[in-house]
KEKE-3310 file (N, C-alpha, C; in steps of 0.2 Angstrom, whole numbers, plus 5000, padded with zeros to 4 digits):
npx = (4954:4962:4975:4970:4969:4958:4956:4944:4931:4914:4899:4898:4911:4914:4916:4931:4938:4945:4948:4953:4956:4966:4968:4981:4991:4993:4992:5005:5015:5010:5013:5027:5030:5025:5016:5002:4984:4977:4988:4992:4978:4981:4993:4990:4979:4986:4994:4984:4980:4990:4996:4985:4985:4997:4995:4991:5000:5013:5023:5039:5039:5037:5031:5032:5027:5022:5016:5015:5010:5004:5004:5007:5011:5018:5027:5020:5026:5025:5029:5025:5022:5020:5019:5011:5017:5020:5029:5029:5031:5028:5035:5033:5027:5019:5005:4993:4975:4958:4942:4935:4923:4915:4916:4925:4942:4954:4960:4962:4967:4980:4986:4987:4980:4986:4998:5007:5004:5013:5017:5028:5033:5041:5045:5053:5057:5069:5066:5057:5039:5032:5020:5011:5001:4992:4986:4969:4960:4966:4960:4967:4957:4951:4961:4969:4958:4957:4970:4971:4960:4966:4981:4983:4973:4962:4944:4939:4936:4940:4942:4947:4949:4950:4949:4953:4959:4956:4968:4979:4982:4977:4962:4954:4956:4954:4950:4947:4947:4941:4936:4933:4931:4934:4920:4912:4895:4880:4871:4878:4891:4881:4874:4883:4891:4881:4880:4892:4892:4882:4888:4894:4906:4921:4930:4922:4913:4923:4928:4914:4918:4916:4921:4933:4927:4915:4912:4911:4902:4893:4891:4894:4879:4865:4875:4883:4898:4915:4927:4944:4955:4966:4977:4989:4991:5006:5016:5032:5047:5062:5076:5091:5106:5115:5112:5115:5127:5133:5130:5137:5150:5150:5154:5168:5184:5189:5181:5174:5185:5187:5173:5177:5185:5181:5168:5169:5161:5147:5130:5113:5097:5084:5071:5057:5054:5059:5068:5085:5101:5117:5136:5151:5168:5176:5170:5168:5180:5182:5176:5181:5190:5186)
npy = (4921:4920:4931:4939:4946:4950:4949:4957:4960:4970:4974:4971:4973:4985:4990:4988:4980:4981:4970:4966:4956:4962:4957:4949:4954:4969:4966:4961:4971:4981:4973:4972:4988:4993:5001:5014:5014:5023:5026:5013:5012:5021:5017:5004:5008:5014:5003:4993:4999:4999:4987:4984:4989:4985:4973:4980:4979:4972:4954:4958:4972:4986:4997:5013:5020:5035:5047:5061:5070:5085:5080:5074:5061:5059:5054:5042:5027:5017:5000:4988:4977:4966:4953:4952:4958:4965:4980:4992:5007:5020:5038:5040:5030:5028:5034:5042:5044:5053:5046:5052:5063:5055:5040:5035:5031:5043:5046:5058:5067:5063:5060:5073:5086:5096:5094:5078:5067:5052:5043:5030:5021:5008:5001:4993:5001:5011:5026:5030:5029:5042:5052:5064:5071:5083:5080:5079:5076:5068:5057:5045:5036:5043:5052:5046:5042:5052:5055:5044:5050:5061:5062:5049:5049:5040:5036:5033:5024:5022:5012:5009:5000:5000:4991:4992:4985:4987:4985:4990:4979:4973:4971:4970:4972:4978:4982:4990:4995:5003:5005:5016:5009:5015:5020:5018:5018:5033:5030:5017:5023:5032:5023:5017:5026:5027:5017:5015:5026:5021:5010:4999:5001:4995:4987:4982:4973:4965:4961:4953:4941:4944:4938:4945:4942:4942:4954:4962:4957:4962:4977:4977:4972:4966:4963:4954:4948:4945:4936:4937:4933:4924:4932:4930:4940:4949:4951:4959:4960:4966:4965:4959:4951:4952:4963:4974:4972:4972:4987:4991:4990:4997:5009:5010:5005:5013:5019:5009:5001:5010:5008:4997:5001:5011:5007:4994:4984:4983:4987:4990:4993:4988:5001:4996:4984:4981:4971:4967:4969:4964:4964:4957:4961:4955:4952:4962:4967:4958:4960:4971:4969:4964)
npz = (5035:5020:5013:4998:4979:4967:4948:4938:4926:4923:4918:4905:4900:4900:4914:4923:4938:4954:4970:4984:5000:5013:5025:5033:5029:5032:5047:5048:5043:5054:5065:5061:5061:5073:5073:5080:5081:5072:5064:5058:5052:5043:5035:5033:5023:5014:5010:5005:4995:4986:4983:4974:4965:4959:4955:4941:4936:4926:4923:4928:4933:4945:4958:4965:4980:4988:4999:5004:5019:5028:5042:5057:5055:5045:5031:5021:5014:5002:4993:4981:4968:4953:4959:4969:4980:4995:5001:5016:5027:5039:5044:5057:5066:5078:5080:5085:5088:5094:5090:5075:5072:5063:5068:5065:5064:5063:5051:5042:5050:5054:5042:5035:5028:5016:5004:4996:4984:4976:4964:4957:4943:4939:4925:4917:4908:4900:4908:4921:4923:4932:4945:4949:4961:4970:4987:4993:5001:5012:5017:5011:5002:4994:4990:4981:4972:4967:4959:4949:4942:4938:4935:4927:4917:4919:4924:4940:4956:4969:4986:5002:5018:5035:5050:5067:5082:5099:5104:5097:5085:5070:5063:5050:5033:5017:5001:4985:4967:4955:4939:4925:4908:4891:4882:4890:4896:4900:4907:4915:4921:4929:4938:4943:4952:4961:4969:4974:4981:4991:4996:5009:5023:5017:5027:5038:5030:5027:5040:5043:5034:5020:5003:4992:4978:4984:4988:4978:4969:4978:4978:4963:4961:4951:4941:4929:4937:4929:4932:4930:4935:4949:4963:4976:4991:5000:5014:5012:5011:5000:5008:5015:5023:5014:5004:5014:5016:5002:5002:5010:5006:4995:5001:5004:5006:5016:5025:5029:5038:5049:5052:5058:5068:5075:5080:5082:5072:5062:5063:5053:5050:5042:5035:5030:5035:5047:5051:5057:5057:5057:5058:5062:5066:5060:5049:5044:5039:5030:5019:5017:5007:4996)
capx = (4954:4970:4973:4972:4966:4954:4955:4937:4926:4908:4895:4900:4917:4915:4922:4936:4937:4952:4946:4956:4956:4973:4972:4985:4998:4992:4996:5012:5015:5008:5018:5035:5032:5023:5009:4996:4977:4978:4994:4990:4973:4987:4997:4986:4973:4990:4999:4979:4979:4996:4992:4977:4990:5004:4989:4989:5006:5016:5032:5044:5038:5035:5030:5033:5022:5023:5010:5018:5005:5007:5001:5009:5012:5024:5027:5019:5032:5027:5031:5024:5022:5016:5017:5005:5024:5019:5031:5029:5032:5026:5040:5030:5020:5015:5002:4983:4970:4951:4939:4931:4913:4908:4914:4931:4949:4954:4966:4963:4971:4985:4990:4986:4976:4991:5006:5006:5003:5018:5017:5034:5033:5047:5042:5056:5060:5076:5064:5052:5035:5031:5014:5010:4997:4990:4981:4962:4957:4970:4958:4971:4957:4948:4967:4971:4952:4959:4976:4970:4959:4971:4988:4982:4969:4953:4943:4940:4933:4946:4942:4951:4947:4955:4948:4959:4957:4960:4977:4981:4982:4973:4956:4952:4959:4954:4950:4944:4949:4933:4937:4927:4934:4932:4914:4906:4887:4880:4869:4883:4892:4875:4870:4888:4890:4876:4881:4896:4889:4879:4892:4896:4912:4924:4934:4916:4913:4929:4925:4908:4919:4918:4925:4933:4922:4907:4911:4910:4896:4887:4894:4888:4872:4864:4878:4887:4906:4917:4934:4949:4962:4967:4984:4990:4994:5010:5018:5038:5051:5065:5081:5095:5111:5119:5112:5118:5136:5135:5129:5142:5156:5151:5157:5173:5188:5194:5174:5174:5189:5183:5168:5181:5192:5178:5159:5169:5156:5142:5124:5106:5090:5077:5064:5053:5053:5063:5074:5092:5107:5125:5140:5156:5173:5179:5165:5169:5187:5183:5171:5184:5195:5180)
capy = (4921:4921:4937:4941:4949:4949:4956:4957:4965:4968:4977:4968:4973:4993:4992:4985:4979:4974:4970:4961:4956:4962:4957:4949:4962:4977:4965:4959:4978:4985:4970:4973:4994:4996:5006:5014:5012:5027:5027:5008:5014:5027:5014:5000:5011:5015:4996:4990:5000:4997:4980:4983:4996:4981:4971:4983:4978:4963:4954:4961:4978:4987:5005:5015:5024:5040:5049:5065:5075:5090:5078:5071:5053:5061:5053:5035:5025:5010:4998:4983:4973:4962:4948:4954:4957:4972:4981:5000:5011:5027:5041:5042:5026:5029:5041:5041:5051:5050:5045:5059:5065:5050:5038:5031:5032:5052:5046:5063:5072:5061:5060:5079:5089:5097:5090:5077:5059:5050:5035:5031:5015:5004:4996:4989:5004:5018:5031:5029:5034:5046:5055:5067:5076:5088:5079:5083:5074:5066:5049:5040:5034:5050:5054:5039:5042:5063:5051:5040:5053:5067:5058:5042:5051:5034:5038:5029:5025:5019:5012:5005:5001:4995:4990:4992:4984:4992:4983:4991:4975:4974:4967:4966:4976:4976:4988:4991:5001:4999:5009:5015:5009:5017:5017:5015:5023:5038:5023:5015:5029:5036:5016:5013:5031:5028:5011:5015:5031:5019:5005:4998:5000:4989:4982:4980:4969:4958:4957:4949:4937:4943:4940:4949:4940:4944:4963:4968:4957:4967:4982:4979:4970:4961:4964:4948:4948:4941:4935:4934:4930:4929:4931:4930:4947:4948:4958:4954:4964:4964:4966:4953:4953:4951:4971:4977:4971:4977:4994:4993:4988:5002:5015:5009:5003:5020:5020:5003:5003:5017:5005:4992:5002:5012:5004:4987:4978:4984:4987:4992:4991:4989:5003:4993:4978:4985:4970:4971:4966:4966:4962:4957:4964:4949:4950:4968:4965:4953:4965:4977:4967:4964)
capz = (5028:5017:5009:4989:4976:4959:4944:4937:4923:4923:4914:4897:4900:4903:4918:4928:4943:4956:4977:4987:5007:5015:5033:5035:5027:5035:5053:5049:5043:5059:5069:5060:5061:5078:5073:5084:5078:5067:5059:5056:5047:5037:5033:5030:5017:5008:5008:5000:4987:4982:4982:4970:4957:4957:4952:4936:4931:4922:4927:4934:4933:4951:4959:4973:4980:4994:5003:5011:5020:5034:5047:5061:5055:5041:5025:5020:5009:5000:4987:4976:4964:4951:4960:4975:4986:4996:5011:5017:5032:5041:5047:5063:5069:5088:5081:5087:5089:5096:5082:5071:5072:5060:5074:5063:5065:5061:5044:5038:5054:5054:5037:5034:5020:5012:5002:4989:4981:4969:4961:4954:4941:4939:4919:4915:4902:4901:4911:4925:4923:4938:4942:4956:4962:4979:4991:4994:5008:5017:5018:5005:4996:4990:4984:4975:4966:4962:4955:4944:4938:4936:4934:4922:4915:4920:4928:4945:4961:4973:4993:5006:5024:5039:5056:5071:5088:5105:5108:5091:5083:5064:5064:5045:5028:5013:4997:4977:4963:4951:4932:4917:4900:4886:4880:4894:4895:4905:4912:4918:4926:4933:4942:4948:4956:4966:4971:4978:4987:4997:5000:5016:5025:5015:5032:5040:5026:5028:5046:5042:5030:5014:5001:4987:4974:4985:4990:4970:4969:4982:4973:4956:4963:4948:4936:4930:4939:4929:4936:4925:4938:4956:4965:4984:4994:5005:5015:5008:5012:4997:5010:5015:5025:5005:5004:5018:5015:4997:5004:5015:5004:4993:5006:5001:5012:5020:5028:5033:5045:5053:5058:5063:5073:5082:5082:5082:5070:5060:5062:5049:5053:5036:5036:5029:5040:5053:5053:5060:5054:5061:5055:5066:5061:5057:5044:5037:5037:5023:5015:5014:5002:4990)
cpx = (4961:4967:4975:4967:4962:4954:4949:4934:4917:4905:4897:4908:4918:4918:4925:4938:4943:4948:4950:4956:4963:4972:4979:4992:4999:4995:5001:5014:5015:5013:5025:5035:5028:5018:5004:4991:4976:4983:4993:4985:4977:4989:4993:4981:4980:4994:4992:4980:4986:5000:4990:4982:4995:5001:4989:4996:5009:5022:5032:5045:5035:5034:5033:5030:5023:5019:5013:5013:5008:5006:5008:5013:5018:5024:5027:5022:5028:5027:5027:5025:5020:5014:5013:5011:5022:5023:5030:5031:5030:5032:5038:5023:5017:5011:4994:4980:4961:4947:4937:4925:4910:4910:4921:4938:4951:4959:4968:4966:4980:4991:4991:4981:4979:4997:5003:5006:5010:5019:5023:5035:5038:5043:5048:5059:5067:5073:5059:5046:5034:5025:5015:5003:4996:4987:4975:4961:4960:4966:4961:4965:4951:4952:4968:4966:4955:4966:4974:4966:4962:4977:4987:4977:4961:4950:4940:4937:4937:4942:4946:4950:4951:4952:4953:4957:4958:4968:4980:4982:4976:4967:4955:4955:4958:4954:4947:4944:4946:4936:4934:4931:4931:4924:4908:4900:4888:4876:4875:4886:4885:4875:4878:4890:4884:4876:4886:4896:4885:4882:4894:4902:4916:4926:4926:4915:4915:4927:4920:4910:4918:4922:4926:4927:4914:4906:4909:4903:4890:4887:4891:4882:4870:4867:4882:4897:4910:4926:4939:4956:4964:4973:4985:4994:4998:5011:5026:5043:5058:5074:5083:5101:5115:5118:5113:5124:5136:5133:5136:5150:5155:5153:5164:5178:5189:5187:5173:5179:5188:5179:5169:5183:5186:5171:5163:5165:5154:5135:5119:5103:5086:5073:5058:5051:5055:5067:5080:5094:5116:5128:5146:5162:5177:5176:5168:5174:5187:5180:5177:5189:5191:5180)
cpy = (4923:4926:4934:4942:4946:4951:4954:4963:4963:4972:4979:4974:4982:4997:4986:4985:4975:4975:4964:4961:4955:4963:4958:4950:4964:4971:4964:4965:4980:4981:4973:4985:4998:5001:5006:5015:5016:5027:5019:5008:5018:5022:5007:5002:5010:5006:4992:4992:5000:4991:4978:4986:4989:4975:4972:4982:4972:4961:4956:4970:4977:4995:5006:5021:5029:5046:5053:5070:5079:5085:5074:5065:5055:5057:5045:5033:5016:5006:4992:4981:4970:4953:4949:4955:4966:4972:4988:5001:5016:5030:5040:5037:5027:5038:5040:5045:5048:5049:5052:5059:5058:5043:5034:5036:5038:5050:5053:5069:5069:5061:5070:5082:5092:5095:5086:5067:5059:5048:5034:5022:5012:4999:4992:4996:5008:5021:5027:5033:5035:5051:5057:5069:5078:5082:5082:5080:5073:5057:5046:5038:5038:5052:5051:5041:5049:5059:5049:5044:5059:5064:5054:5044:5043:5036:5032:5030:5018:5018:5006:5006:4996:4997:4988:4989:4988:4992:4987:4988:4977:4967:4965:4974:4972:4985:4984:4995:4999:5008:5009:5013:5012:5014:5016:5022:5029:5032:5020:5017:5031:5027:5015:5019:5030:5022:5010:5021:5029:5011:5006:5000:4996:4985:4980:4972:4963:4957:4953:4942:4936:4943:4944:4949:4943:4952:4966:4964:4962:4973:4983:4975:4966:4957:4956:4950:4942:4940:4930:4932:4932:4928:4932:4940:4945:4953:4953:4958:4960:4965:4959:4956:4954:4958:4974:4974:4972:4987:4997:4994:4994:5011:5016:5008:5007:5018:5014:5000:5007:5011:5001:4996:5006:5012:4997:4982:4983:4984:4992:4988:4995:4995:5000:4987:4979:4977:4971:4966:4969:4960:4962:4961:4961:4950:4955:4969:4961:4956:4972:4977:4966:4970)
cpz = (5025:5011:5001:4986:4968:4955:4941:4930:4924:4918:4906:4896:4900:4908:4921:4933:4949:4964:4976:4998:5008:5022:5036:5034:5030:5043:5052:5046:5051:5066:5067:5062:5067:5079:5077:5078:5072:5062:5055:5049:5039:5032:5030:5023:5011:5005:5002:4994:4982:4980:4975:4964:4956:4955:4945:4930:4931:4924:4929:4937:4942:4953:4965:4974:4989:4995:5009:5013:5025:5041:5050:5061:5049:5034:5026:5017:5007:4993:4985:4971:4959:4954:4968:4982:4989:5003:5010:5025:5032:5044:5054:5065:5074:5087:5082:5090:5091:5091:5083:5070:5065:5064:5071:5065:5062:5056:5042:5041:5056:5049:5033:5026:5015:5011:4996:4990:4977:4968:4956:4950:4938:4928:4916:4908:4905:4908:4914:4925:4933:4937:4950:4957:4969:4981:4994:4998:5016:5020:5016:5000:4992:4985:4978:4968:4961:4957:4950:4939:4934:4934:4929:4918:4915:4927:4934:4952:4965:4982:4996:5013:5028:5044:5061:5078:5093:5107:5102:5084:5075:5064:5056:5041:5022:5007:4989:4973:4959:4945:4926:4913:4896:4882:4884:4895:4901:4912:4917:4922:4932:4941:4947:4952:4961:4970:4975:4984:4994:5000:5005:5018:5025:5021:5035:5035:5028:5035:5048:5037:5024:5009:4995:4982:4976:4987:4982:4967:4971:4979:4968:4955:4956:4940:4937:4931:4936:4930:4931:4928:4946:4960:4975:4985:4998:5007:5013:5006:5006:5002:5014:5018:5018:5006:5007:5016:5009:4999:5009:5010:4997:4996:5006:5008:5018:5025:5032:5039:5050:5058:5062:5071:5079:5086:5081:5080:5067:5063:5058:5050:5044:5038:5037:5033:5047:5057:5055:5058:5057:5059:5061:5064:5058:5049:5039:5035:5029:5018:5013:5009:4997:4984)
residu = (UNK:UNK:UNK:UNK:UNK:UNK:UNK:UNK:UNK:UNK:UNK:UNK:UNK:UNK:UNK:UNK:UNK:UNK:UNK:UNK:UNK:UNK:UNK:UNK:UNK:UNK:UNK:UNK:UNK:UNK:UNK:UNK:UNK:UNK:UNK:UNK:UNK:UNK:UNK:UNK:UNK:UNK:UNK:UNK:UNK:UNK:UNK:UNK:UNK:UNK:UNK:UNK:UNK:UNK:UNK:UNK:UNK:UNK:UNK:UNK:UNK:UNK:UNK:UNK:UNK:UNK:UNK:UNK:UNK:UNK:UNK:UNK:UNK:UNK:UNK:UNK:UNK:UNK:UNK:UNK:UNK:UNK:UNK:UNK:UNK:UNK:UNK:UNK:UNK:UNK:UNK:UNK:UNK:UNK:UNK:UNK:UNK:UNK:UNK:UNK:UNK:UNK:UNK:UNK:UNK:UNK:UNK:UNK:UNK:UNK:UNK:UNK:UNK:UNK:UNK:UNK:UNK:UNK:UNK:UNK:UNK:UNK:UNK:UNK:UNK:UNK:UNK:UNK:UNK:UNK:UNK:UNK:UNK:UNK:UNK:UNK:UNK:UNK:UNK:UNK:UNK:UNK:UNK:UNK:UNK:UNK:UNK:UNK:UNK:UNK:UNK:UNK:UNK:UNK:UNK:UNK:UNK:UNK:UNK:UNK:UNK:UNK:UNK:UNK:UNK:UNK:UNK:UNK:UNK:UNK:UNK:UNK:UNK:UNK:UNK:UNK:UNK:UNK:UNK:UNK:UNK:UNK:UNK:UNK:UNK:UNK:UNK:UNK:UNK:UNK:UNK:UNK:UNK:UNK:UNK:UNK:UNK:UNK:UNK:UNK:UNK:UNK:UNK:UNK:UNK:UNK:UNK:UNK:UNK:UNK:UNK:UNK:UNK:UNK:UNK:UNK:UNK:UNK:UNK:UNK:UNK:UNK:UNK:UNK:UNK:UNK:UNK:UNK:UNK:UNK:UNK:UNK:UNK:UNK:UNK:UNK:UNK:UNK:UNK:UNK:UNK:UNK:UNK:UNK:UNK:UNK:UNK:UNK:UNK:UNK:UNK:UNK:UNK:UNK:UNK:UNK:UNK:UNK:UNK:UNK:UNK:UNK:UNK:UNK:UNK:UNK:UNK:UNK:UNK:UNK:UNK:UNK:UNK:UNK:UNK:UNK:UNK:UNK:UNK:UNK:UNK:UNK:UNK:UNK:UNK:UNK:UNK:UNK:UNK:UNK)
# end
């Protein structure tokens, strides 16, 4: 299935709704950053819902979002958009653990129970809106729910799942960020709280081939889904040999010699993709006159 996402109202417009199927992101993530099974689920739960947020905003506008816990895997990094362009990284991928007494991937030992969330939104004004909060779980999408609550003040019911094979490879990714709007009843609250308390396991789902459209069907069971728009999810890293040689060529002439006369050449390596790039000295020679 080709990944992407919905945005959606239901219960006469009450609430709204975004799910999308992110397989094949979270793989090409997991291919580009080497992730073990766990860290993959880390890093997969967070690249979904960053997805589903970049979803929430217009143009050119974009976030960035970090996920530092006490845990082993170290600090999740990733970015989006509004046009569904999503890339991230873990400080520490080659991390995996046995499952956890409910028989899933231990996320909440990986990523840790203390530290923080920080969503950092790029809108296009002077300042950037910036919101924090603790982390309570360490599952990412408990957090996210405690964020949108506490941070944005809507309130909110956020999940994300990712199944993982044994080669470590990504089997299915997806998610759903589902919000009250103003107005909405106790009824309403009371039916969709107990609707998501007994929902499946969103990657299970995608594994059985559903789609977005039919996961929030299931969700809001006899309620009418209406679907105001639907866009492509990537993964889509924003670096170029171009930014490397302006990164370089801001180090200024003095610093680039140096690289000549004693690494003979250039090389960076993207975070985020974990591209390479190398520059000969012919090349920075000519960078150095810029």
């Amino acid at each position: 299935m080709i990944d992407y996402l919905i945005k959606t109202t239901a219960y006469a417009g009450m609430v709204r709704a975004y799910a999308c199927v992110s397989t094949q992101m979270v793989k090409e993530a997991q291919r580009r950053q080497d992730t073990w099974a766990t860290a993959s689920a880390a890093l997969g739960r967070t690249l979904t819902i960053s997805a589903l947020m970049g979803a929430m905003l217009k143009n050119e506008h974009s976030l960035t979002i970090k996920v530092e816990g006490n845990g082993p895997i170290g600090a999740i990094i990733s970015e989006a958009n509004a046009k569904g362009e999503v890339r991230g990284y873990v400080i520490n991928p080659h991390v995996d653990f046995e499952l956890n007494e409910k028989g899933k991937l231990d996320v909440r030992r990986a990523v840790g129970t203390e530290g923080y969330i920080s969503v950092v939104k790029d809108l296009g004004l002077k300042d950037y809106f910036t919101g924090q909060v603790p982390i309570v779980s360490g599952e990412i999408s408990e957090d996210f729910t405690y964020y949108f609550a506490n941070s944005e003040q809507v309130p909110s019911a956020v999940g994300a799942g990712v199944l993982v094979n044994p080669d470590h490879t990504v089997l299915a990714a997806g998610g759903f960020i589902v919000q009250l709007m103003p107005g909405a009843t106790d009824d309403v609250i009371t039916s969709l709280e107990k609707q998501i308390e007994q929902f499946p396991a969103i990657s299970t789902l995608i594994e059985k081939g559903y789609t977005p459209e039919q996961m929030l069907e299931l969700l809001f069971k006899d309620e009418e889904v209406i679907v105001h728009e639907q866009a492509p999810v990537v993964f889509r890293c924003k670096c170029s040999k171009e930014r490397v040689e302006n990164a370089i060529i801001g180090l200024g002439a003095a610093e680039i010699e140096k690289m000549i006369k004693e690494d003979h050449g250039a090389e960076a390596t993207c975070h985020f993709c974990n591209e390479v790039y190398q520059l000969t000295e012919k090349e920075l020679e000519a960078l150095k006159h810029n």
